[in-house]
N, CA, C and O atoms as a CHARMM CRD file, in Angstrom:
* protein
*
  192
    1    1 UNK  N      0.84800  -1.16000   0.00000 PROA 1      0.00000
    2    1 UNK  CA     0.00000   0.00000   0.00000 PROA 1      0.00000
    3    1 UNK  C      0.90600   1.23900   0.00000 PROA 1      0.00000
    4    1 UNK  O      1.88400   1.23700   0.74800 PROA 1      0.00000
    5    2 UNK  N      0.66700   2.23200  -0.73700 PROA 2      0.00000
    6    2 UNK  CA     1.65900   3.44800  -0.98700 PROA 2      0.00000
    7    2 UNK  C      0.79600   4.63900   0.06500 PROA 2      0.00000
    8    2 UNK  O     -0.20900   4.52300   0.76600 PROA 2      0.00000
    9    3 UNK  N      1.62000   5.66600  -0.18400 PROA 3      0.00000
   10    3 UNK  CA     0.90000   6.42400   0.89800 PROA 3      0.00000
   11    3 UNK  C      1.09400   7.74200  -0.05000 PROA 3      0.00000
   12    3 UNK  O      1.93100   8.01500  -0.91100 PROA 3      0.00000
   13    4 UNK  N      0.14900   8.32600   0.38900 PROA 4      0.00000
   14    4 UNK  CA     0.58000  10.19100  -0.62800 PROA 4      0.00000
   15    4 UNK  C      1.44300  11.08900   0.81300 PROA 4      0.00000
   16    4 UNK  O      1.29300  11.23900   2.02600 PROA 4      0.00000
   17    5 UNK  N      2.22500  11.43500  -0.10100 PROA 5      0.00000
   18    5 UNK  CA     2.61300  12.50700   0.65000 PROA 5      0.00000
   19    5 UNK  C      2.60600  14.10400   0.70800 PROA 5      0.00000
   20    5 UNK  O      3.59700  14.69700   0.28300 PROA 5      0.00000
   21    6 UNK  N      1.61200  14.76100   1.17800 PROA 6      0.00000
   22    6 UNK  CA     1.35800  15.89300   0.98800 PROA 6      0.00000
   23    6 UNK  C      2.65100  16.91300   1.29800 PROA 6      0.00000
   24    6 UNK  O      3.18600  16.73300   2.39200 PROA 6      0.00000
   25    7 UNK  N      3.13000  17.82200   0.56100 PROA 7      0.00000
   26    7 UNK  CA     4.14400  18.72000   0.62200 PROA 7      0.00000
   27    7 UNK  C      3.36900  20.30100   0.67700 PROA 7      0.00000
   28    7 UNK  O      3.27000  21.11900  -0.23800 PROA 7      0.00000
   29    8 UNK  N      2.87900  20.39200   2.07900 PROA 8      0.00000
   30    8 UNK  CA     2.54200  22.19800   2.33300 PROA 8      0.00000
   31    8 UNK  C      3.61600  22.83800   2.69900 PROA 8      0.00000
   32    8 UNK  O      4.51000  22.71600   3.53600 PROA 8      0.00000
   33    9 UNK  N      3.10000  24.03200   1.30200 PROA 9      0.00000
   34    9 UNK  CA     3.76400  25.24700   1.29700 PROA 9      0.00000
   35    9 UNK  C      3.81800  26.52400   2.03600 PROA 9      0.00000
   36    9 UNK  O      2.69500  27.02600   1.99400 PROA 9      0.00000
   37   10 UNK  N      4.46300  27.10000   2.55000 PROA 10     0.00000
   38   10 UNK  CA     3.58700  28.34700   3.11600 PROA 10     0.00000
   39   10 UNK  C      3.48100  29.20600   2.11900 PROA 10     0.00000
   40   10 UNK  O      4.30100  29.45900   1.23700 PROA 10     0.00000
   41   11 UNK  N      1.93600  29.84700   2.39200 PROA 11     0.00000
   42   11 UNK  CA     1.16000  30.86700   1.76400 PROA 11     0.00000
   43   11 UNK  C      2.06200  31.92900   1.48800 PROA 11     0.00000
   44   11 UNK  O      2.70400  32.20600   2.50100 PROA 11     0.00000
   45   12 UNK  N      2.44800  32.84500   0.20700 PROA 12     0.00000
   46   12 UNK  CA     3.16700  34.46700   0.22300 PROA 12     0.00000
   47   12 UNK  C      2.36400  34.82700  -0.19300 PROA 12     0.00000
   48   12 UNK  O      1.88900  34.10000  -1.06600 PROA 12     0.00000
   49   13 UNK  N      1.58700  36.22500   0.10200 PROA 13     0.00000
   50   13 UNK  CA     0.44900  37.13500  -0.25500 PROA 13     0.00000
   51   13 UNK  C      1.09900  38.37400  -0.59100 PROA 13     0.00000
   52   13 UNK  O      1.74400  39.06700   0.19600 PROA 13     0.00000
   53   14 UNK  N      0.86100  38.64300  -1.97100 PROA 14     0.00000
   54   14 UNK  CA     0.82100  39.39000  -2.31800 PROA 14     0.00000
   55   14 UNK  C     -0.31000  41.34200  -1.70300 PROA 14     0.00000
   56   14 UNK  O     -1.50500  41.57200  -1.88500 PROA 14     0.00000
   57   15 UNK  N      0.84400  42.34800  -0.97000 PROA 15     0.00000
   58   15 UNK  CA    -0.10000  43.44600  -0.48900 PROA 15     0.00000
   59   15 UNK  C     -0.04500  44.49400  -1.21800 PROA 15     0.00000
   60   15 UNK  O      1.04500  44.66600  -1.76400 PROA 15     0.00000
   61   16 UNK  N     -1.02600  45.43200  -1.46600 PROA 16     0.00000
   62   16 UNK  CA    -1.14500  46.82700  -2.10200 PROA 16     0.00000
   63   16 UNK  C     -1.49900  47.78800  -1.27800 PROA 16     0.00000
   64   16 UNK  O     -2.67400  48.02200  -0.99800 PROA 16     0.00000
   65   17 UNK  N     -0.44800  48.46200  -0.79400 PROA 17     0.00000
   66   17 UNK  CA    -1.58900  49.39700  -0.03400 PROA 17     0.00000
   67   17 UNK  C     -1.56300  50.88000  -1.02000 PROA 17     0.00000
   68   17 UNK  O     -0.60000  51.49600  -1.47700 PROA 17     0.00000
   69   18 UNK  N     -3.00700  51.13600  -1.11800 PROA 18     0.00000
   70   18 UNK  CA    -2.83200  52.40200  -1.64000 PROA 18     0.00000
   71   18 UNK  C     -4.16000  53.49500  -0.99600 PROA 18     0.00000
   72   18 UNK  O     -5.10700  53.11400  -0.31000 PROA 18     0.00000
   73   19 UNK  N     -3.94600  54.60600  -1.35200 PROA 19     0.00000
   74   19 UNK  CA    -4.74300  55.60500  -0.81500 PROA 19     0.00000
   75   19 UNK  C     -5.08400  56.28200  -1.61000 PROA 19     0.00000
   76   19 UNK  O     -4.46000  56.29300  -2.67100 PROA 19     0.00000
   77   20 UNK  N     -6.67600  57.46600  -1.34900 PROA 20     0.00000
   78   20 UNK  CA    -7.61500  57.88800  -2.10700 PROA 20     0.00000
   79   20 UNK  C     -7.26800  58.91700  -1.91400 PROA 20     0.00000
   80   20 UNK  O     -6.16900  58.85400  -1.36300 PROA 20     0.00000
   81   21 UNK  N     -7.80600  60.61100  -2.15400 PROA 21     0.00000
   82   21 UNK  CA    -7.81300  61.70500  -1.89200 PROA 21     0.00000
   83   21 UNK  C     -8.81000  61.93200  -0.64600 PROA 21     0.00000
   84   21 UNK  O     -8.72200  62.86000   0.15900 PROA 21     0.00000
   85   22 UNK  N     -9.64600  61.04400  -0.64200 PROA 22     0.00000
   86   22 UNK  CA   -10.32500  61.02800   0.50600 PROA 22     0.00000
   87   22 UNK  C    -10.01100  60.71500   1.79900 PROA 22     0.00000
   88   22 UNK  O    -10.68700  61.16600   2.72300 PROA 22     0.00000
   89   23 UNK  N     -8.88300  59.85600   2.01900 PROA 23     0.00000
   90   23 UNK  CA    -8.50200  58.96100   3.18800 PROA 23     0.00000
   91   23 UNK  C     -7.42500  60.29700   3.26800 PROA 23     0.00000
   92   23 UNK  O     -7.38200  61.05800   2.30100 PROA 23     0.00000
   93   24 UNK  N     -6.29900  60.62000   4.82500 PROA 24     0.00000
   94   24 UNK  CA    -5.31200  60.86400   4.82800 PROA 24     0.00000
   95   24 UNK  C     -3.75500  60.00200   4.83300 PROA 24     0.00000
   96   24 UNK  O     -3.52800  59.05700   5.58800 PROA 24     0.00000
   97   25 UNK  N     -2.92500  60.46300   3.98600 PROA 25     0.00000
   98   25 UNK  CA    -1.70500  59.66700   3.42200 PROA 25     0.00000
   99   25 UNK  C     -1.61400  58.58600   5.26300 PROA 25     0.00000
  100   25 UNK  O     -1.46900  57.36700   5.35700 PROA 25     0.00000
  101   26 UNK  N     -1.78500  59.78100   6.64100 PROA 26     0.00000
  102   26 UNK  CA    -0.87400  58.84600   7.43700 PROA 26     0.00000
  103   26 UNK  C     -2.14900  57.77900   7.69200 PROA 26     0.00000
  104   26 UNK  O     -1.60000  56.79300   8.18500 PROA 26     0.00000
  105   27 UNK  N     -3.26300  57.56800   7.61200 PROA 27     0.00000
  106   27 UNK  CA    -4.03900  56.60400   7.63400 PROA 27     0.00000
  107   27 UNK  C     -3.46200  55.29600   6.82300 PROA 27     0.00000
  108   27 UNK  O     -3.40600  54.14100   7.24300 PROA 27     0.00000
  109   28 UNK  N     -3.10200  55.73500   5.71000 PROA 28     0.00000
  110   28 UNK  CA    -2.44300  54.52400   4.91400 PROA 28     0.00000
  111   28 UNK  C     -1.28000  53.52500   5.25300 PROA 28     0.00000
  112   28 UNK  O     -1.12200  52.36200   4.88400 PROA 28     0.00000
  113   29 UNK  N     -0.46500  54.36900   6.11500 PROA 29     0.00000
  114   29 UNK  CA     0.91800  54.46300   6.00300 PROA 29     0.00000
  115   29 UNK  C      0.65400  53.46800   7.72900 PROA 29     0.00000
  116   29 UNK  O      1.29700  52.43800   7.93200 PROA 29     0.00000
  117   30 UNK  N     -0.03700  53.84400   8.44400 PROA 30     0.00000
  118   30 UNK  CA    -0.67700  53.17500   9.70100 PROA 30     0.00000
  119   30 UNK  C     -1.02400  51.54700   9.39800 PROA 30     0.00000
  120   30 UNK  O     -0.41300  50.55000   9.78100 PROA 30     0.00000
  121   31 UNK  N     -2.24500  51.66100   8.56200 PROA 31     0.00000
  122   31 UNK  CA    -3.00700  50.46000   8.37900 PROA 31     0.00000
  123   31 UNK  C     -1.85300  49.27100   7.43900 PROA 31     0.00000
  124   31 UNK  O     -1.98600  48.04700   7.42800 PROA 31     0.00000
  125   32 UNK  N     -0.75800  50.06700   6.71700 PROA 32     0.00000
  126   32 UNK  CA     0.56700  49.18900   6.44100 PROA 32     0.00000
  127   32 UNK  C      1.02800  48.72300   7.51100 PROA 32     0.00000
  128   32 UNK  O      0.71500  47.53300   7.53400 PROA 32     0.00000
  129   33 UNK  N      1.63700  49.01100   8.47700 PROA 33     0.00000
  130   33 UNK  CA     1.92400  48.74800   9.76800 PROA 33     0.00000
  131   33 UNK  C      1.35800  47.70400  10.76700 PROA 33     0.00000
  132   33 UNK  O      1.99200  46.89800  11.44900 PROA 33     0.00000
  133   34 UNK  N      0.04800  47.90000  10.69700 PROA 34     0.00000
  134   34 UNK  CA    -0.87500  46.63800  10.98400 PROA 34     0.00000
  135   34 UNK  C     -0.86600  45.66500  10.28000 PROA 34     0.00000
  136   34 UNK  O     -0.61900  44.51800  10.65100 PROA 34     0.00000
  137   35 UNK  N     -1.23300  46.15200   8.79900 PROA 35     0.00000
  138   35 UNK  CA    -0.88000  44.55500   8.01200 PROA 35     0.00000
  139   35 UNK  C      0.30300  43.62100   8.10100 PROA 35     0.00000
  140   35 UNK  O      0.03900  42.42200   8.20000 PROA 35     0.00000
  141   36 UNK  N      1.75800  44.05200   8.07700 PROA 36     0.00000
  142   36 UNK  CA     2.93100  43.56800   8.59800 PROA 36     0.00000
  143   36 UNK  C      2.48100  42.99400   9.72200 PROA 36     0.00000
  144   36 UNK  O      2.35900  41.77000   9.67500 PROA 36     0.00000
  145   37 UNK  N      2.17500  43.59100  10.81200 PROA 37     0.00000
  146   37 UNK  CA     1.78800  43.39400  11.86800 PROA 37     0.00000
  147   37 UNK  C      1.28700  41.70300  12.34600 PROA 37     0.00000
  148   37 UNK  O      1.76700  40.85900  13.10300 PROA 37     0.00000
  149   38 UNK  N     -0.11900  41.77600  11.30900 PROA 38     0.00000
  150   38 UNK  CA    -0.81500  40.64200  11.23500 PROA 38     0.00000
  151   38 UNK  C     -0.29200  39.30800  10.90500 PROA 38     0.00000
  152   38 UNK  O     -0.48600  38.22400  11.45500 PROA 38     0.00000
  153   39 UNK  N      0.57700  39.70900   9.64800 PROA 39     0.00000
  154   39 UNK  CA     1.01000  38.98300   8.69800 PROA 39     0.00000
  155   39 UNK  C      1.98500  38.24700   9.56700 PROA 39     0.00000
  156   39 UNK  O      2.06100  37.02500   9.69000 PROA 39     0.00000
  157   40 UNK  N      2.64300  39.06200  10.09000 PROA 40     0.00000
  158   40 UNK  CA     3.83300  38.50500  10.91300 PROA 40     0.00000
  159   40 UNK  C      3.77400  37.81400  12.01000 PROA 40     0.00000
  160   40 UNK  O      4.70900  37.13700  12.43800 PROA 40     0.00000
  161   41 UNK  N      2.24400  37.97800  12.75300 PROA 41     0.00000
  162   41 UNK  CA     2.07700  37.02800  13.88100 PROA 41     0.00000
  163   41 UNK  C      1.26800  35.83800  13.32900 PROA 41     0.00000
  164   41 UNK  O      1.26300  34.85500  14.07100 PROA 41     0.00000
  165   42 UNK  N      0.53400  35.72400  12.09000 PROA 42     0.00000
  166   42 UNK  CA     0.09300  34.66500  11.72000 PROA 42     0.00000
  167   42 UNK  C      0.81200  33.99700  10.94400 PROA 42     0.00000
  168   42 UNK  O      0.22300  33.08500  10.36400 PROA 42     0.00000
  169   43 UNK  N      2.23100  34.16900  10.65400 PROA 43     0.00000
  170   43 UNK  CA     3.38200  33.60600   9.86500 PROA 43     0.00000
  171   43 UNK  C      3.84200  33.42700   8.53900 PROA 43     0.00000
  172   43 UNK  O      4.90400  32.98800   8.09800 PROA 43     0.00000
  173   44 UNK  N      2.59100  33.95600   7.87900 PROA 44     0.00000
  174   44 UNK  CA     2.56500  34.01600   6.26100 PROA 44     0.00000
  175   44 UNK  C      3.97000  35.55200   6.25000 PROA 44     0.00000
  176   44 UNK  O      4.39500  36.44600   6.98200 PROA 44     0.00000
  177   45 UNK  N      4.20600  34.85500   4.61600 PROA 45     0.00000
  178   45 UNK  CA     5.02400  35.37400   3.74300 PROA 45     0.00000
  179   45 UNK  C      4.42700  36.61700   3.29600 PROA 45     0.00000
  180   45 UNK  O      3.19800  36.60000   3.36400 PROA 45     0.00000
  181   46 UNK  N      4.94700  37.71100   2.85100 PROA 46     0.00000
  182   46 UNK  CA     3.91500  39.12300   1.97700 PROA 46     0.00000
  183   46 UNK  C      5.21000  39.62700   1.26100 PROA 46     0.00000
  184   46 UNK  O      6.40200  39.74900   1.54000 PROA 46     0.00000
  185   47 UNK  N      4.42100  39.84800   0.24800 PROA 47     0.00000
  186   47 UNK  CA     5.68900  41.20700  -0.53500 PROA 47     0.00000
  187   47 UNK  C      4.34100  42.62600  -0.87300 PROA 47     0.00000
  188   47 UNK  O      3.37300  42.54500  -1.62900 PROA 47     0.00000
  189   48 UNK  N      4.66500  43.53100  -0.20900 PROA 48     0.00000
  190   48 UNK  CA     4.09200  44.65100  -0.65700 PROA 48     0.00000
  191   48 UNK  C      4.71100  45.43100  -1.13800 PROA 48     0.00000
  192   48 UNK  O      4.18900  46.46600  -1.55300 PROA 48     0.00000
């Protein structure tokens, strides 16, 4: 009997952060900060 062997990858997510005329630049520049943030305690990969 053979067996499969599953090979998991970790996830890299692709991030964009961008901003409107409506939002202010440091709102953007914040909510980047958090995303790293996130990203980094749930262990995934990102390139923004």
């Amino acid at each position: 009997m053979s067996f499969i062997k599953l090979k998991l990858e970790k996830a890299t997510f692709g991030i964009i952060v961008g901003n409107r005329d409506v939002f202010p630049s440091e709102r953007a520049n914040q909510e980047k900060i958090e995303i790293i943030e996130v990203m980094n305690n749930l262990g995934y990969d990102y390139v923004i």
